[in-house]
C-alpha positions in Angstrom: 116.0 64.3 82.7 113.5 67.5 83.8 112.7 70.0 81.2 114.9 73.1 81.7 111.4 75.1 82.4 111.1 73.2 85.7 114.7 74.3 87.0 114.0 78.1 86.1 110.2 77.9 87.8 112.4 76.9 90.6 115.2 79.3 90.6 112.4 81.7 90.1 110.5 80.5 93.4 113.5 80.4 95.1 114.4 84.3 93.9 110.6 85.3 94.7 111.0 84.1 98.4 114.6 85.6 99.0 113.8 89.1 97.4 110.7 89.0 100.0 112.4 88.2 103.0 115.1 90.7 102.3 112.5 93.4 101.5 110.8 92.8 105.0 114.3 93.4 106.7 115.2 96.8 104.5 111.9 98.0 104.7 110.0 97.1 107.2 107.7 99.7 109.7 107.4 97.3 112.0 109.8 95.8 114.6 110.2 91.8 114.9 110.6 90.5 118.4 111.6 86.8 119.8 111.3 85.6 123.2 114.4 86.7 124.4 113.6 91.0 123.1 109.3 90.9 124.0 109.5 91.7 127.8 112.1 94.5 127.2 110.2 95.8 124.5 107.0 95.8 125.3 108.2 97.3 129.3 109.7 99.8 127.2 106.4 101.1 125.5 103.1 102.6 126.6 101.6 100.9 123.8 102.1 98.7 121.7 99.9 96.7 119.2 101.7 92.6 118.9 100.5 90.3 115.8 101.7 87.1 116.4 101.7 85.3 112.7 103.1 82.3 111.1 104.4 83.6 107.8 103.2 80.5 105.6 99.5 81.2 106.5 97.3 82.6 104.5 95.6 84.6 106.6 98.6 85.6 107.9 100.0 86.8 104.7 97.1 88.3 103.3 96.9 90.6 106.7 100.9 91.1 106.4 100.8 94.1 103.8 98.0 96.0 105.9 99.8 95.9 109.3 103.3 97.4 107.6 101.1 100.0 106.2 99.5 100.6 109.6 102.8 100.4 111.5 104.2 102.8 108.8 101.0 105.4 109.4 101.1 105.2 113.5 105.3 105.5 113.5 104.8 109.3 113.8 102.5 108.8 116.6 104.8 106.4 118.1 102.7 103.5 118.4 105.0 100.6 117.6 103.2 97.6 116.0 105.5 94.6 116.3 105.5 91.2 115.0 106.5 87.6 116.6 106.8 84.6 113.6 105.0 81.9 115.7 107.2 79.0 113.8 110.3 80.8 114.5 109.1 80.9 118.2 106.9 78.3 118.8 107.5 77.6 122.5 106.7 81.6 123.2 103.9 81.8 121.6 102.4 78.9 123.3 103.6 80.1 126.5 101.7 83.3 125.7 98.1 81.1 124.7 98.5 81.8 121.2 96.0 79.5 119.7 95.4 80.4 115.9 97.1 82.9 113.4 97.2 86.1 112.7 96.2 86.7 116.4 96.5 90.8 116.8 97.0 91.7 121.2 97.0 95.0 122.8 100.0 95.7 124.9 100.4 98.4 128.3 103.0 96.7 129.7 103.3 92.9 130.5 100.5 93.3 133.2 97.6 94.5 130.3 96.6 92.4 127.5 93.5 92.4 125.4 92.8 91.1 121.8 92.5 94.0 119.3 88.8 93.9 118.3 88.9 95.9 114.9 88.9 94.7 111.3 91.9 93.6 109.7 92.4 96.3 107.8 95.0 99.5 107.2 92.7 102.0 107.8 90.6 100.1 110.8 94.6 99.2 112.5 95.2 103.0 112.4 91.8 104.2 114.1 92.2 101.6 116.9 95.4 102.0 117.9 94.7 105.7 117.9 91.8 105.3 119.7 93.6 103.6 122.6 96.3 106.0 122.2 93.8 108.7 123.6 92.2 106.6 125.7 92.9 104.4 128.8 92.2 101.4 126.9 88.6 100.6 128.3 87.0 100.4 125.0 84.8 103.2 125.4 86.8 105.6 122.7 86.2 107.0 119.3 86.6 103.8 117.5 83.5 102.2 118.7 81.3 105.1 118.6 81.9 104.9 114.9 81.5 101.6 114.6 78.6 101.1 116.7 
């Protein structure tokens, strides 16, 4: 018979996950897409900034917190940064060459692509995605004049 301490450090697992997940759908800045909502969504934006994560890694998690905050900052610009769970979609996201996770892609429609070249941080998300906001998406912006 397991000691009663091993069921609760379960239940408590178990609770820890749940609350999490249901967190993410209340309050989440950013918008989670699948294979069957990505073209639409992405045809229907300018811009948009795509992380495609697995949500056990830990990269993946540790980078998790910064890109809601970042999605939550740009909203009023109305720079969507969207998410696709790479083990909920695996076939997409090999369709789309995803070959390691987090892996953060720039978006103009389904005809421009390009990795996001920043750090993986809040306040570097923000000044990128700004930058390409006001800029045609060459590179040549803001952003890497200040980090040059």
């Amino acid at each position: 018979m397991r000691p009663p301490t091993t069921y609760l450090l379960g239940l408590l697992g178990a609770a820890t996950v749940a609350f999490a997940r249901i967190t993410e759908l209340v309050e989440s800045n950013t918008v989670s897409l699948t294979k069957d909502t990505f073209h639409d969504f992405i045809e229907a934006h300018d811009l948009v900034l795509v992380n495609f994560y697995s949500p056990s890694g830990r990269h993946c998690q540790e980078l998790a917190p910064k890109y809601e905050e970042a999605a939550r900052e740009l909203k009023e610009n109305n720079v969507p940064l969207v998410k696709v769970n790479c083990m909920e979609d695996r076939e997409f996201c090999r369709d789309m060459d995803i070959e390691y996770m987090p892996k953060m892609e720039v978006f103009r429609g389904l005809e421009s692509r390009e990795p996001y070249r920043g750090d993986r941080t809040t306040e570097s998300i923000v000044a990128y995605m700004i930058d390409e906001f006001m800029t045609d998406g060459s590179g040549e912006g803001l952003y890497y004049q200040a980090s040059a």
